[in-house]
matplotlib code that plots the C-alpha trace (Angstrom):
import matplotlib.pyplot as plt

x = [66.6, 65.6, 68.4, 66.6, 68.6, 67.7, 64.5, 66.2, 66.1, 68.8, 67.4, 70.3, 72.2, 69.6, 69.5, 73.5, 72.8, 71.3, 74.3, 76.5, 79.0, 80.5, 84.5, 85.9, 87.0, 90.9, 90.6, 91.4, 94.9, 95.7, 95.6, 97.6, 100.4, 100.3, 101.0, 103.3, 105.4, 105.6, 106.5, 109.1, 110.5, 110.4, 112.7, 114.9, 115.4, 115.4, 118.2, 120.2, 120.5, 121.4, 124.0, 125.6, 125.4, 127.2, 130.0, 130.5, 130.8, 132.7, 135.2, 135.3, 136.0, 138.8, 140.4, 139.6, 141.6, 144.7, 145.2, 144.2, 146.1, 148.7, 148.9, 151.9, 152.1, 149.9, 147.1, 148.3, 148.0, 151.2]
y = [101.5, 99.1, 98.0, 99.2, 96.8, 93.7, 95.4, 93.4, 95.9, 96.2, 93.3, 92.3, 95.5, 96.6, 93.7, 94.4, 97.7, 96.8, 94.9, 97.9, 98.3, 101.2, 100.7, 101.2, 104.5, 104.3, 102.1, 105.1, 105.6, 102.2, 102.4, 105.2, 104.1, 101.4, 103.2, 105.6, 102.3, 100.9, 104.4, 104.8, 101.2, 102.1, 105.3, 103.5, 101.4, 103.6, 105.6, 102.8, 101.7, 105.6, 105.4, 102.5, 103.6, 107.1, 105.2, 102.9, 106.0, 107.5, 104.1, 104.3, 107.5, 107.6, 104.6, 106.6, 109.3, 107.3, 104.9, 107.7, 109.0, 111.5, 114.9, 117.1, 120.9, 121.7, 119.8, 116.9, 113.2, 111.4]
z = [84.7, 82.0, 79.0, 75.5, 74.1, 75.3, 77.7, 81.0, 84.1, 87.1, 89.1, 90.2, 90.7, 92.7, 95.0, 95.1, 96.1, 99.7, 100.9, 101.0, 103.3, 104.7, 105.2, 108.8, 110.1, 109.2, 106.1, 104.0, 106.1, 105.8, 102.2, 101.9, 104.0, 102.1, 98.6, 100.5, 101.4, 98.0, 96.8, 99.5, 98.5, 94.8, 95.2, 97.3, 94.9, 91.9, 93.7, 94.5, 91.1, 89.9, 92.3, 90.9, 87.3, 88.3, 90.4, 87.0, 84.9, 86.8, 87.1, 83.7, 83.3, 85.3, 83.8, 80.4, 81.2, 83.3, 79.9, 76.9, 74.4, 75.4, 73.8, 72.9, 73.5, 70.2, 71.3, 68.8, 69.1, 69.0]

ax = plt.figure().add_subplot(projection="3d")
ax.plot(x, y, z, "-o")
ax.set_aspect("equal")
plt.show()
C-alpha cells in the first residue's frame, strides 16, 4: 500500500511482516494470572484501607457520643 502523501510504500512493514512469531501455547494464561494477581493485590489492598477508615469512624464516633452534649427530658441542650 503506497502513502499518497509522500508516495513511499510499506517496505519496511512488509519486511517486518515475515519475522512473525507465534507466542507459546500458555502465554495467554500466563498473562492472565498475571492481571488476576495484580487485581487480587489491588482489592486486598483497597479493602484493607476501607477497613481502617470504618474502624476510625467508628472510634470517633463512639468517643462522640461518650463526651457530647447531654440532653434533658425535652430533648433540650443544657
Amino acid at each position: 500500500m503506497a502513502d499518497e502523501a509522500t508516495g513511499q510504500t510499506d517496505g519496511p512493514i512488509e519486511e517486518l511482516r515475515g519475522l512473525e512469531e507465534q507466542p507459546a501455547d500458555d502465554f495467554f494464561g500466563r498473562v492472565q494470572r498475571s492481571v488476576e494477581r495484580r487485581q487480587l493485590a489491588s482489592d486486598t489492598l483497597d479493602l484493607s484501607w476501607t477497613v481502617v477508615q470504618v474502624m476510625v469512624l467508628e472510634a470517633l464516633e463512639v468517643i462522640f457520643h461518650a463526651f457530647g452534649r447531654k440532653r434533658n427530658k425535652e430533648g433540650e441542650g443544657r
